[in-house]
N, C-alpha and C positions, 0 to 999 in steps of 0.2 A: 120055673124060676126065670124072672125076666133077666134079659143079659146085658150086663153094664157096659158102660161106654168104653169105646177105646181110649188108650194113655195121648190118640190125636187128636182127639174129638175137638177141645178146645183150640188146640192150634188151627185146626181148618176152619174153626167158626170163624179164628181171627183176620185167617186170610179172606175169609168171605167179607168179612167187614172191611177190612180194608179194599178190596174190589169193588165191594158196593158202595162206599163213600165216594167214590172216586167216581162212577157212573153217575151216583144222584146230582154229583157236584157239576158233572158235564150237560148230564141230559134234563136232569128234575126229577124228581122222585115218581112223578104219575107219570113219564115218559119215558123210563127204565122198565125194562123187563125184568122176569125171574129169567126166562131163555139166555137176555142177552147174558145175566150174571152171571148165570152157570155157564156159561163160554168163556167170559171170564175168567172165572174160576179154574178153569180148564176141568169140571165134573159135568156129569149128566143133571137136568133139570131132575128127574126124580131124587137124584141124591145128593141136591141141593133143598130139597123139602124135611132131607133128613136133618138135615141138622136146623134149618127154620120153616116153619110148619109157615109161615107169608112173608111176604113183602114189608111186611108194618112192623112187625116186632125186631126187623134187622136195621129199619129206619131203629128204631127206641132204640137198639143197643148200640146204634153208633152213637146218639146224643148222649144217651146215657154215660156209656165208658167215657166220653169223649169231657162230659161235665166233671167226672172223677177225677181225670188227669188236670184239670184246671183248678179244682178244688184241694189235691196233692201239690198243687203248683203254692197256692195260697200257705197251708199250712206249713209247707217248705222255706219260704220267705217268713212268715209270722217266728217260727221256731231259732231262727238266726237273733229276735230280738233286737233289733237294731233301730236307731233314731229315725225319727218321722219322714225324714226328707229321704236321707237311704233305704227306707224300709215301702214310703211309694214309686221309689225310682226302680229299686229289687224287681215289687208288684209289675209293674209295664214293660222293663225288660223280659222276667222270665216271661209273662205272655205273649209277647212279639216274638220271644224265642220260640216259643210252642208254636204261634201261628204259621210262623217260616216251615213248619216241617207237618203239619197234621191242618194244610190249608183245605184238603178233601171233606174234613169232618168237620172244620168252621163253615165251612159255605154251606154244608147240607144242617148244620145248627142253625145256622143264620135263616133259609130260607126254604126247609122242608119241614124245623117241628107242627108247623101249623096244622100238618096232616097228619098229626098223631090221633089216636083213640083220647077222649078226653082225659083218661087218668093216666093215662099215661104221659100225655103234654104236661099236664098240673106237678107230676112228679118231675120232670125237667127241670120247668119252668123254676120250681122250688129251690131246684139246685141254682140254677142262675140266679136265682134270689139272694141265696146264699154268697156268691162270687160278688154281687152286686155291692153287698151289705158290707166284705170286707175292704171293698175300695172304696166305700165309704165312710169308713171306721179310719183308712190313711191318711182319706184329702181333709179328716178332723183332726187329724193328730197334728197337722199339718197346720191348719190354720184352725186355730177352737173358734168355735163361734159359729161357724158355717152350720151345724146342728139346728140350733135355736130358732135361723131364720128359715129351716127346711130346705136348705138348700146344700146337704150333703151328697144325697142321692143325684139329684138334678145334676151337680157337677162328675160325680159320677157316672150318669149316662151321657154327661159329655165327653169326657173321657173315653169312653168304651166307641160313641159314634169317633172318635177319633182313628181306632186302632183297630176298629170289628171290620172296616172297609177293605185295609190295606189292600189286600187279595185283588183289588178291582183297580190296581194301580202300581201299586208295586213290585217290579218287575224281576226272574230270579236272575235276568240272567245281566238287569240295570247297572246302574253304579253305585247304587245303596242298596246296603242287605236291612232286612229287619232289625238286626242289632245297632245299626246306624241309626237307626230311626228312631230306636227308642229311645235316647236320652234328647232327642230334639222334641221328642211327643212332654217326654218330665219337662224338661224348661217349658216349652207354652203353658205348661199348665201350672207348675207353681208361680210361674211371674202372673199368670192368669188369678189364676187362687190369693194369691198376696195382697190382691188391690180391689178382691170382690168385695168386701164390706163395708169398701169406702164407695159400693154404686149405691146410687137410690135405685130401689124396687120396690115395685106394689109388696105387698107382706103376702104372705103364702099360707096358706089352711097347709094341715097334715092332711085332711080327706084331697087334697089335689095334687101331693105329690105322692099316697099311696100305689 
């Protein structure tokens, strides 16, 4: 009879993830070891294999998890129901709030999933899709219209280039915390959003902003 896991099992994967985030986020994911992590860890590399059989599936479960918690972030804000302007102002705070504290697992989202196994990036990537979609679903509630010309998403990756950087600028120990930030990030972008449809723009296909 094979023998089930301990009642720690999962707690030590998490400390692993958390250690490995933290590593990939310093060093890079191809320039991290299993060695260094299990030092880390403070366990032996063979019993660092026990609980992840490589390298890559510890990358996935930190994007992974890491996309969950952002996606509990969304449904947490959506559930409050609240008007357009409060409900994308909610959206950017609590993720500036999440960024301040879980800056280890943005950077290695940011600039490790590329080294996923393909189905396993494509199952990320999906997720992001989904975070994408509902800060897109905001900056229209927000201003209608923005849909029609394709330019909901657009202003949503503008938005995100706004907020996904911080970490390369924002400093913990500055005179603005992320919470500061974030209602200065909402004003540019609603008085931004307010006055887009009064720009001229070439017109947009949906095949180029897919």
């Amino acid at each position: 009879m094979a023998r089930g896991k301990s009642p720690t099992f999962e707690v030590q994967r998490g400390v692993i993830l958390q250690e490995a985030a933290q590593l990939f986020a310093d060093k890079g994911f191809h320039n991290a070891s299993m060695a260094e992590l299990a030092k880390a860890c403070g366990v032996s590399k063979p019993l660092l294999y026990h609980y992840y059989k490589d390298k890559e599936n510890i990358l996935f479960d930190i994007a992974d998890s890491y996309m969950d918690q952002l996606l509990a972030i969304v449904a947490g804000v959506e559930s409050q129901d609240l008007e357009a302007e409060p409900h994308l102002s909610g959206l950017v705070t609590r993720f500036m709030e999440e960024y301040e504290h879980s800056q280890s697992q943005h950077v290695v989202l940011v600039q490790d999933v590329k080294f996923l196994q393909t189905a396993q990036e494509e199952y990320v990537v999906g997720k992001q899709r989904k975070v994408v979609a509902a800060f897109a679903d905001a900056i229209e509630r927000v201003e209608p219209g923005l849909r029609s010309r394709n330019l909901d998403k657009p202003v949503a990756m503008i938005l995100f280039g706004m907020i996904n950087w911080t970490f390369t600028w924002l400093r913990s120990d500055g005179h603005y915390t992320y919470g500061d930030m974030a209602p200065v990030v909402t004003a540019i972008l609603l008085n931004g959003v307010k006055g887009l449809l009064k720009t001229e723009m070439r017109p947009a296909t949906a095949v180029e902003n897919e």
